[in-house]
MDTraj code that builds the backbone (N, CA, C; nanometers):
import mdtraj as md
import numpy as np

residues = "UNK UNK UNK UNK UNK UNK UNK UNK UNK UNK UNK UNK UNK UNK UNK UNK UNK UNK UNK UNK UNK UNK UNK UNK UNK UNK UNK UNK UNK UNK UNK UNK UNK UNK UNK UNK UNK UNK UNK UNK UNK UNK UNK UNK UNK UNK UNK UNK UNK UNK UNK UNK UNK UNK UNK UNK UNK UNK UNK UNK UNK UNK UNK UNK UNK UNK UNK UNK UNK UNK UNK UNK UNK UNK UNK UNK UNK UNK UNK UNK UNK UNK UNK UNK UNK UNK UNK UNK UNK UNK UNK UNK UNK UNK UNK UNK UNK UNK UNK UNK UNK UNK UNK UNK UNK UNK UNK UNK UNK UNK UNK UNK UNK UNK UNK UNK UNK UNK UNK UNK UNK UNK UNK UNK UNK UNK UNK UNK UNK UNK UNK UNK UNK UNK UNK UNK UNK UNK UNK UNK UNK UNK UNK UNK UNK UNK UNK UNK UNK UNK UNK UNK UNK UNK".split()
xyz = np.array([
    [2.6086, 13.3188, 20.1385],
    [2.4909, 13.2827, 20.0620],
    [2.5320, 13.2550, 19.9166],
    [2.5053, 13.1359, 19.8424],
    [2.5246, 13.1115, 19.7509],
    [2.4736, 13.2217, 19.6129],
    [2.5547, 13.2320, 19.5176],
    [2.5310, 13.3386, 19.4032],
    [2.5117, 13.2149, 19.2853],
    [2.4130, 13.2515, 19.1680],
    [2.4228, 13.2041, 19.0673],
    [2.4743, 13.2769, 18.9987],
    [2.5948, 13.2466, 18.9357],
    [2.6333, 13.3218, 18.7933],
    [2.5306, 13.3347, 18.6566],
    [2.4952, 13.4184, 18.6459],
    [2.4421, 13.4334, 18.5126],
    [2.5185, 13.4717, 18.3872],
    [2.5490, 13.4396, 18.3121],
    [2.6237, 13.4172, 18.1675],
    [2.6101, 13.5206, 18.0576],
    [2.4550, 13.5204, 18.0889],
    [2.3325, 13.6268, 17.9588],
    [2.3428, 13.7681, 18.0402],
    [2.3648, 13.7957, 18.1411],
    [2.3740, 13.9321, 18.2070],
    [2.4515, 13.9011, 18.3003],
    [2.6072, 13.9402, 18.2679],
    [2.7071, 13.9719, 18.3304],
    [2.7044, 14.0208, 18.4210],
    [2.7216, 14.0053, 18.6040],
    [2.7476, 14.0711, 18.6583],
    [2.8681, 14.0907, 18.7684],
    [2.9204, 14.2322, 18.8250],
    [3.0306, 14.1947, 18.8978],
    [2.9975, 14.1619, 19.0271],
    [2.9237, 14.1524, 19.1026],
    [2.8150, 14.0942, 19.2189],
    [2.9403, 14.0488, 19.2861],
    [2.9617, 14.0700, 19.4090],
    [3.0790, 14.0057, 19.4827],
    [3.2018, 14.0030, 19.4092],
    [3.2045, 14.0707, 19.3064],
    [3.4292, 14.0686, 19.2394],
    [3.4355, 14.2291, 19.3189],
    [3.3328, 14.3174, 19.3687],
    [3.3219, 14.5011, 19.3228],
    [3.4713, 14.5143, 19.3914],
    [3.5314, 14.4640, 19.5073],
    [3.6481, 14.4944, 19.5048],
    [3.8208, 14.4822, 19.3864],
    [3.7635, 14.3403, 19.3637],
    [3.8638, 14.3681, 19.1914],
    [3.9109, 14.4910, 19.1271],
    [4.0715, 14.5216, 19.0934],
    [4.1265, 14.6107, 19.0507],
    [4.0569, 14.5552, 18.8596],
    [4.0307, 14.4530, 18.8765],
    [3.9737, 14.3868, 18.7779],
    [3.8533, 14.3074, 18.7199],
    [3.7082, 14.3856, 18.8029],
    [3.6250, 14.3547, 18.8376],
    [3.5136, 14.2833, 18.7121],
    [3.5105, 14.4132, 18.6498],
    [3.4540, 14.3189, 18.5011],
    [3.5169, 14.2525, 18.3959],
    [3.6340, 14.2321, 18.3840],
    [3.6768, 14.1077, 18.3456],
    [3.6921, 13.9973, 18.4124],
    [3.7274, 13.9920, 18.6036],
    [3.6800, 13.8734, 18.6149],
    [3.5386, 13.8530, 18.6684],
    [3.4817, 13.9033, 18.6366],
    [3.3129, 13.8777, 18.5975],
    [3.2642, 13.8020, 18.4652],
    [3.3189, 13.8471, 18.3789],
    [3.3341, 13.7825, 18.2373],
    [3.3868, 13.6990, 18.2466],
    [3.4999, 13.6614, 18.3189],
    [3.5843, 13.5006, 18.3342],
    [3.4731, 13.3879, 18.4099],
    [3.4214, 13.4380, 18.5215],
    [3.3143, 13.3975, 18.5698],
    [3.2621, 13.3487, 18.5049],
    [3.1347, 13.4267, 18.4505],
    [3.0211, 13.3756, 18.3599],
    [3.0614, 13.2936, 18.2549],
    [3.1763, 13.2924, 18.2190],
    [3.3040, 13.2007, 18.0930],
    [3.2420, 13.0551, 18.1716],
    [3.3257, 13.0374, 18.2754],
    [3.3299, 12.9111, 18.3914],
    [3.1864, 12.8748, 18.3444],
    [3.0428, 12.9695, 18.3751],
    [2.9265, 12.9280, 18.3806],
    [2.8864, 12.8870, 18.2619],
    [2.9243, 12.9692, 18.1658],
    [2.8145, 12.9053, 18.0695],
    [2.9063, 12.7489, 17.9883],
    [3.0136, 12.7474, 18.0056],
    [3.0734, 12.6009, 18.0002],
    [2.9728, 12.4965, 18.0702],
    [2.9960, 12.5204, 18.1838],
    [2.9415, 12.3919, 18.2464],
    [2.7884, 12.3956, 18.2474],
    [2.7015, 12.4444, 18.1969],
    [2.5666, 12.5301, 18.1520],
    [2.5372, 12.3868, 18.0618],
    [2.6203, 12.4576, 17.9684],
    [2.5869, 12.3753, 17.8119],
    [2.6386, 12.2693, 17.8488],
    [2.7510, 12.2252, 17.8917],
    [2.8438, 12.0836, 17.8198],
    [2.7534, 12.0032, 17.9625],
    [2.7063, 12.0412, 18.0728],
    [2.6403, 11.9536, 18.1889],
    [2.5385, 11.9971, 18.2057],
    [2.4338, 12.1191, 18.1627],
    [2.3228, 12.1401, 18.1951],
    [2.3450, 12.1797, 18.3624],
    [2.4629, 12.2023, 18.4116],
    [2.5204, 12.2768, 18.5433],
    [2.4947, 12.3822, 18.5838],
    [2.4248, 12.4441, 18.6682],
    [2.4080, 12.5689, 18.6895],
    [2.5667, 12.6342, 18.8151],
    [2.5872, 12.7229, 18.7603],
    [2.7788, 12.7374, 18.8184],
    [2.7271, 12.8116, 18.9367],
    [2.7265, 12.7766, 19.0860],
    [2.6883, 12.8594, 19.1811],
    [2.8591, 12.8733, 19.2359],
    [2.8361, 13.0174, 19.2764],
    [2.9833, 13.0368, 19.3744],
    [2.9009, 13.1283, 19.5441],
    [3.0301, 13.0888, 19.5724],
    [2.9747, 13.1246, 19.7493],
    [3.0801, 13.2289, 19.8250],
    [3.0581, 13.3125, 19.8925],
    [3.1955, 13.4235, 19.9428],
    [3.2482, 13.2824, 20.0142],
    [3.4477, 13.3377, 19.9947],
    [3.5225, 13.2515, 20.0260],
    [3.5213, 13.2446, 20.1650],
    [3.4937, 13.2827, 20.2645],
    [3.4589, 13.3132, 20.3853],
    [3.3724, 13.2442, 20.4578],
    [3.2463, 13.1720, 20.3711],
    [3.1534, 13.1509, 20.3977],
    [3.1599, 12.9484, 20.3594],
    [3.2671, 12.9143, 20.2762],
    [3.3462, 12.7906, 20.2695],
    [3.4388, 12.7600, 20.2852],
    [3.5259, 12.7634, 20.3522],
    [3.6482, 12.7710, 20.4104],
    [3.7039, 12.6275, 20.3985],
    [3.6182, 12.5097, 20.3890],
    [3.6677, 12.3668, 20.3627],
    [3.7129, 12.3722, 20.2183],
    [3.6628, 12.3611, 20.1388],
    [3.7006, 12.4090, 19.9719],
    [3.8147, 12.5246, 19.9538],
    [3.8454, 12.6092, 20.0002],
    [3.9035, 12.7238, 19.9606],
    [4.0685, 12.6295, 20.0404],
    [4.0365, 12.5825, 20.1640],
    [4.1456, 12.4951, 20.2343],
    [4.1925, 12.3810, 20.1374],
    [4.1177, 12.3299, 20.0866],
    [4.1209, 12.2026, 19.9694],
    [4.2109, 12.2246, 19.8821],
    [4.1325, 12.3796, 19.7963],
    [4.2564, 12.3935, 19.7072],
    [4.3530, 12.4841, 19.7271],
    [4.3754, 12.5615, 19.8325],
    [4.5098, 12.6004, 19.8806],
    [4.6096, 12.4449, 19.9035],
    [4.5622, 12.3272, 20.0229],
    [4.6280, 12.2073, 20.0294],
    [4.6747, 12.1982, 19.8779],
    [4.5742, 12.1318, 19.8065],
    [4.6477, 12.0799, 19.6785],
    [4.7368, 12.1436, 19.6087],
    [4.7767, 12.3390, 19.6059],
    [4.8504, 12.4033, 19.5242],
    [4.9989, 12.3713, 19.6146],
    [4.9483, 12.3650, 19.7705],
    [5.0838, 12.4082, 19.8053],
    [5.1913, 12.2312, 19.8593],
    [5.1052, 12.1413, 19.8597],
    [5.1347, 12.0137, 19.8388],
    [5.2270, 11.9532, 19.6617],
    [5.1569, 12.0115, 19.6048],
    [5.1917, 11.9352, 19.4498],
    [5.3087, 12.0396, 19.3991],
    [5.3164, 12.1667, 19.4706],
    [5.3953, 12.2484, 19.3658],
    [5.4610, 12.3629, 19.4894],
    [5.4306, 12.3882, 19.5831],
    [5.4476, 12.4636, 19.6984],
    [5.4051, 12.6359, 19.6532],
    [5.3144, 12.6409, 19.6058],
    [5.2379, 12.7760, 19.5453],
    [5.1499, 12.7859, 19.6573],
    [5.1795, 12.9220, 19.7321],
    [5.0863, 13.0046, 19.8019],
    [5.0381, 13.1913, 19.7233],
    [4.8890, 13.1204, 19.7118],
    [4.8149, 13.2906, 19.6492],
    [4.8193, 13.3454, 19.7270],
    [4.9039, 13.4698, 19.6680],
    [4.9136, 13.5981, 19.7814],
    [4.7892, 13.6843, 19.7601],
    [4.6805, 13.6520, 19.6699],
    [4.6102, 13.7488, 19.6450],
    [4.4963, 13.7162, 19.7882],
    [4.3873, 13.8055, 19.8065],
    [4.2454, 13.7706, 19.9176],
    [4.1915, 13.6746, 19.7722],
    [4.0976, 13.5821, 19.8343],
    [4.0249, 13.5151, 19.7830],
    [3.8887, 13.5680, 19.8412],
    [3.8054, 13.5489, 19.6735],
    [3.6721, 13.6309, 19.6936],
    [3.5399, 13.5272, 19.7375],
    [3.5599, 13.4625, 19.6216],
    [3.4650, 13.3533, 19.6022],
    [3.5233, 13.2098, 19.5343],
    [3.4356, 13.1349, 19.6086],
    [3.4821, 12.9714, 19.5690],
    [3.3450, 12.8844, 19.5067],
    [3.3686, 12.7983, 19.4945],
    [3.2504, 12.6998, 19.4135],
    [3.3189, 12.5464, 19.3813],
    [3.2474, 12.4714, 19.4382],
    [3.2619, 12.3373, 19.4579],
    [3.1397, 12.2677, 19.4238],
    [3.1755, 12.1916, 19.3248],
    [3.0869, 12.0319, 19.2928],
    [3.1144, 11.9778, 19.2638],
    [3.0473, 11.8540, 19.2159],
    [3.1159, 11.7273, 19.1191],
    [2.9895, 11.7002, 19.0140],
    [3.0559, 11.6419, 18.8818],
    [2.9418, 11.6099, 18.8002],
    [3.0665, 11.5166, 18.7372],
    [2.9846, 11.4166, 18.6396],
    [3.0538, 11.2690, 18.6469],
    [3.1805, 11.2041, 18.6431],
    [3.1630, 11.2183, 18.7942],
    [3.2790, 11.1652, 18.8750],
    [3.3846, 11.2595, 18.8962],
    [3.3799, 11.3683, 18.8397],
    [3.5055, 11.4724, 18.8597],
    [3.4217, 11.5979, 18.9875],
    [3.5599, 11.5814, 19.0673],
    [3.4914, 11.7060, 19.1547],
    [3.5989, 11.8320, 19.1180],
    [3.4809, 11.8953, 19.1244],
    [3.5316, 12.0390, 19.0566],
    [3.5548, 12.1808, 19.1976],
    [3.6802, 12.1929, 19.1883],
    [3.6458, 12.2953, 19.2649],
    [3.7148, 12.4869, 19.2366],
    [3.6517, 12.5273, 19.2482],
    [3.7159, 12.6550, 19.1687],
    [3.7446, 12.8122, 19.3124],
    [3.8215, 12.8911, 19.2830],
    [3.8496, 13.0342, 19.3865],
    [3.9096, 13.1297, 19.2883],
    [3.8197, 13.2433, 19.2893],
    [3.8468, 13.3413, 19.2275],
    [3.8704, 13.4528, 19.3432],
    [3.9842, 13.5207, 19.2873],
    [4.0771, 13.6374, 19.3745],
    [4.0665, 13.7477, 19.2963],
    [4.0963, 13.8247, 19.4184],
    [4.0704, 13.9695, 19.4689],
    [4.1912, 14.0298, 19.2881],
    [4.2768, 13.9570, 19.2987],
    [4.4147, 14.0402, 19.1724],
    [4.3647, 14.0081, 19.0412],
    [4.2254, 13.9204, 19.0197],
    [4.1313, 13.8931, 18.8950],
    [4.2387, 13.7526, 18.8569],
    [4.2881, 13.6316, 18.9400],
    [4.2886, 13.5366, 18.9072],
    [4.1593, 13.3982, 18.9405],
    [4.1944, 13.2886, 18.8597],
    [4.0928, 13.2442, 18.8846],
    [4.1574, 13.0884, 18.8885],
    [4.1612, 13.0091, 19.0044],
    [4.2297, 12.8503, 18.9994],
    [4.1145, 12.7498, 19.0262],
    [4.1309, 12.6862, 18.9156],
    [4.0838, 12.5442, 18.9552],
    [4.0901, 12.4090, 18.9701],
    [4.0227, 12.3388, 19.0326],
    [4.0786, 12.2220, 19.0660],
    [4.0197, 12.1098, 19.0189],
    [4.0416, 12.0075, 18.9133],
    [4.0058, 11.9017, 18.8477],
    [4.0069, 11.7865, 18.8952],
    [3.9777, 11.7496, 19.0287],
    [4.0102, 11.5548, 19.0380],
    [3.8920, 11.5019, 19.0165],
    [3.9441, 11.3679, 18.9268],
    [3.8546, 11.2321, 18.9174],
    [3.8451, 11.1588, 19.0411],
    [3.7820, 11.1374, 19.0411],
    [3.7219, 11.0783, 19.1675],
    [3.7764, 10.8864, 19.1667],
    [3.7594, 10.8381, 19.0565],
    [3.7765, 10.7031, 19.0483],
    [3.9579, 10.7359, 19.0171],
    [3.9935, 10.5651, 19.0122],
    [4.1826, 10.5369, 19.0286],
    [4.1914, 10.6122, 18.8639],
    [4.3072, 10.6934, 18.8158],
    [4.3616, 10.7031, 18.7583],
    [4.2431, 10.8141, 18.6608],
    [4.1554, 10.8434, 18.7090],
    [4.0851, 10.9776, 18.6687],
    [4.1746, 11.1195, 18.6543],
    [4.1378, 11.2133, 18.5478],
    [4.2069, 11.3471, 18.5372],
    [4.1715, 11.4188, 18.6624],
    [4.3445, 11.4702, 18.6533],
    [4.3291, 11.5486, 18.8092],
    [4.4503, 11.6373, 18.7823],
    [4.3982, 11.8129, 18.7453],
    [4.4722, 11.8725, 18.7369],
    [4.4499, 12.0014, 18.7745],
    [4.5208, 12.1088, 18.7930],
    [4.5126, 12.2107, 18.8346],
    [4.5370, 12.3072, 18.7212],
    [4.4297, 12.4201, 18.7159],
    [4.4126, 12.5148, 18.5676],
    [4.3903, 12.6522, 18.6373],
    [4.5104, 12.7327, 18.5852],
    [4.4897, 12.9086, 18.6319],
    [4.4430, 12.9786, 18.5181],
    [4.3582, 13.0988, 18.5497],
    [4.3504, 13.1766, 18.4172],
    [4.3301, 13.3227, 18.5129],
    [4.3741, 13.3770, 18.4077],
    [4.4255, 13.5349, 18.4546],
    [4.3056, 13.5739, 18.3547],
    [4.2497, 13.7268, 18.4212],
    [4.1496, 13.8059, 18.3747],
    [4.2224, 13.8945, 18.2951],
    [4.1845, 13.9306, 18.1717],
    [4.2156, 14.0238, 18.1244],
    [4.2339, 14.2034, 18.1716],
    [4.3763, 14.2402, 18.1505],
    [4.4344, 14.3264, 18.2886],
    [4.4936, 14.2987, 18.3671],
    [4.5368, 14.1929, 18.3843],
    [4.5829, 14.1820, 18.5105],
    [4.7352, 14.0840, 18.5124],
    [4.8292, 14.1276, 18.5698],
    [4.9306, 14.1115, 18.5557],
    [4.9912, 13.9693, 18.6226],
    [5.0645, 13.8503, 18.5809],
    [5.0824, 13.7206, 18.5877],
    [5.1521, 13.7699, 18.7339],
    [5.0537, 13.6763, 18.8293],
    [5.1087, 13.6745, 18.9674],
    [5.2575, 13.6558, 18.9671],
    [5.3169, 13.6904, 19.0907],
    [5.4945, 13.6806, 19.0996],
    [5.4914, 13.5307, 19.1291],
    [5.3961, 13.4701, 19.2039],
    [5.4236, 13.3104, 19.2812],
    [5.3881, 13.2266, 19.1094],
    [5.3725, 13.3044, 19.0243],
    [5.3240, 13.2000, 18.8576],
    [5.4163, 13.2143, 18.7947],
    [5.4581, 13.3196, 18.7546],
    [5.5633, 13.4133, 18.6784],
    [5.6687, 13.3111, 18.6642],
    [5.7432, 13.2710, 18.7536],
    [5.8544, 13.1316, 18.7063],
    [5.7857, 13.0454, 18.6522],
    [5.7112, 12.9995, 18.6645],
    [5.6641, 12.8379, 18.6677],
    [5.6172, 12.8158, 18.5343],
    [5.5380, 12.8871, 18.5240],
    [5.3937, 12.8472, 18.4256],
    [5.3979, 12.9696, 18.2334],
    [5.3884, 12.9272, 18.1856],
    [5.3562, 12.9915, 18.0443],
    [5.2289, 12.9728, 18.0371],
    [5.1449, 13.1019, 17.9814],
    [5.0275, 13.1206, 17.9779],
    [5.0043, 13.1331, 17.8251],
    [4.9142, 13.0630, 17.7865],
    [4.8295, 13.0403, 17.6878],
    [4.7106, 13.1267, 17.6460],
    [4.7643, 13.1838, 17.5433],
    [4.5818, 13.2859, 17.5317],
    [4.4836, 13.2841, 17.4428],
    [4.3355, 13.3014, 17.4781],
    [4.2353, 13.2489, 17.4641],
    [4.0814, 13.3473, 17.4473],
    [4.0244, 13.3991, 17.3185],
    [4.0224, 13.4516, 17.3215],
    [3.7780, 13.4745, 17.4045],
    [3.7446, 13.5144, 17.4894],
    [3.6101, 13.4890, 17.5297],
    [3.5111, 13.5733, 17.4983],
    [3.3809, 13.6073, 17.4021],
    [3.2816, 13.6728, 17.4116],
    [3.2876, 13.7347, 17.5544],
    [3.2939, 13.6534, 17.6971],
    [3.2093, 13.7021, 17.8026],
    [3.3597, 13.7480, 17.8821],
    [3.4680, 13.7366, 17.8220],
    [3.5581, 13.7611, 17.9446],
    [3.7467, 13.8375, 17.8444],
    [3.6966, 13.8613, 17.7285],
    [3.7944, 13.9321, 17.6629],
    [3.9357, 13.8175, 17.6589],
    [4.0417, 13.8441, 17.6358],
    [4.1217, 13.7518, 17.6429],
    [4.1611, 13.7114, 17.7676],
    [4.1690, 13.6062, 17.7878],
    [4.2189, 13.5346, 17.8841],
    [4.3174, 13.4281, 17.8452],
    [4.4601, 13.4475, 18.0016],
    [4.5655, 13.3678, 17.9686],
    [4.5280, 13.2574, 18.1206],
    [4.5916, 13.1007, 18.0239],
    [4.5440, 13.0285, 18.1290],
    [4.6477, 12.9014, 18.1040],
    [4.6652, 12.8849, 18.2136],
    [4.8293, 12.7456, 18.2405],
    [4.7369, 12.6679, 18.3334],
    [4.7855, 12.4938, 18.3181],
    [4.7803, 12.4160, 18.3972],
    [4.8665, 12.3430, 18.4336],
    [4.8781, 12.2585, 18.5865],
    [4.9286, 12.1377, 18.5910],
    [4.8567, 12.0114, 18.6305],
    [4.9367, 11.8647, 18.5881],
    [4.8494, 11.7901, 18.6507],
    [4.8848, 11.7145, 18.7885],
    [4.8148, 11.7013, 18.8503],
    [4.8187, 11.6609, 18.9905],
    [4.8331, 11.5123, 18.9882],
    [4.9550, 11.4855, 19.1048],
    [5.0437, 11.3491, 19.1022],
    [4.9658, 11.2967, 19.2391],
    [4.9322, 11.3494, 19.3544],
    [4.9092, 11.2838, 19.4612],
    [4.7470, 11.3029, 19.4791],
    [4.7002, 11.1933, 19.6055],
    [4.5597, 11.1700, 19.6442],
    [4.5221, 11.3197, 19.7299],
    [4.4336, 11.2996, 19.7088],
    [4.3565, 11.4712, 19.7776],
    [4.2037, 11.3792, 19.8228],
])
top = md.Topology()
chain = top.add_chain()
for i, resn in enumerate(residues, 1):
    res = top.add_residue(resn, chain, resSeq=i)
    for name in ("N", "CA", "C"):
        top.add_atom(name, md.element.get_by_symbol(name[0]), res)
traj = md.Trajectory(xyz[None], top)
């Protein structure tokens, strides 16, 4: 069943297993109130269980473009598009959070963006790869967050 994130009252609603539950709750509502304001978007997420095409989507694209498999459980996912970019996002059980950026039209941005919850220690499958950037959120404390951009069709 679909969840609305609310932004203005934080909640951990589906993270309660998280060793890192209210910060990535706060990363959450981060995600929401972005796309709130900048699209008038309301950020719904859904148990990962319950979308399994999306959560498959962006496992394909991590382990296609870069051969990255999350060892963490995945909790919840959330998929849309708003102009022309489809957005798709999975937040895990270890308080990470990946998402997925493709443009939809030829030569549209299409990249892949991690951010780690505050607490929580840079996955081992990231740890080589990626330098994390930190950032600091009212709703989600600091958060470190790396991207790449995506070379092939999805």
């Amino acid at each position: 069943m679909p969840y609305v994130v609310d932004f203005e009252n934080v909640s951990a609603a589906g993270l309660e297993s998280s060793p890192v539950a209210e910060a990535l709750a706060g990363l959450r509502a981060n995600e929401a109130r972005y796309f709130k304001n900048k699209y008038g978007h309301v950020f719904t997420v859904t148990p990962a269980g319950e979308d399994p095409d999306t959560l498959d989507w962006i496992h394909r694209v991590l382990s296609t473009e870069r051969d990255i498999v999350i060892s963490a459980r995945p909790l919840e996912v959330s998929s849309f598009e708003l102009e022309g970019i489809r957005m798709a996002y999975v937040f895990y059980e270890s308080g990470l959070s990946v998402n997925v950026m493709y443009g939809t039209e030829d030569g549209g941005k299409r990249a892949v963006g991690f951010k780690l919850s505050e607490g929580m220690d840079v996955p081992e499958e990231l740890a080589s790869r990626f330098k994390f950037a930190r950032q600091t959120s009212k709703l989600a404390g600091v958060i470190r967050g790396s991207f790449f951009v995506i070379k092939g069709e999805y």
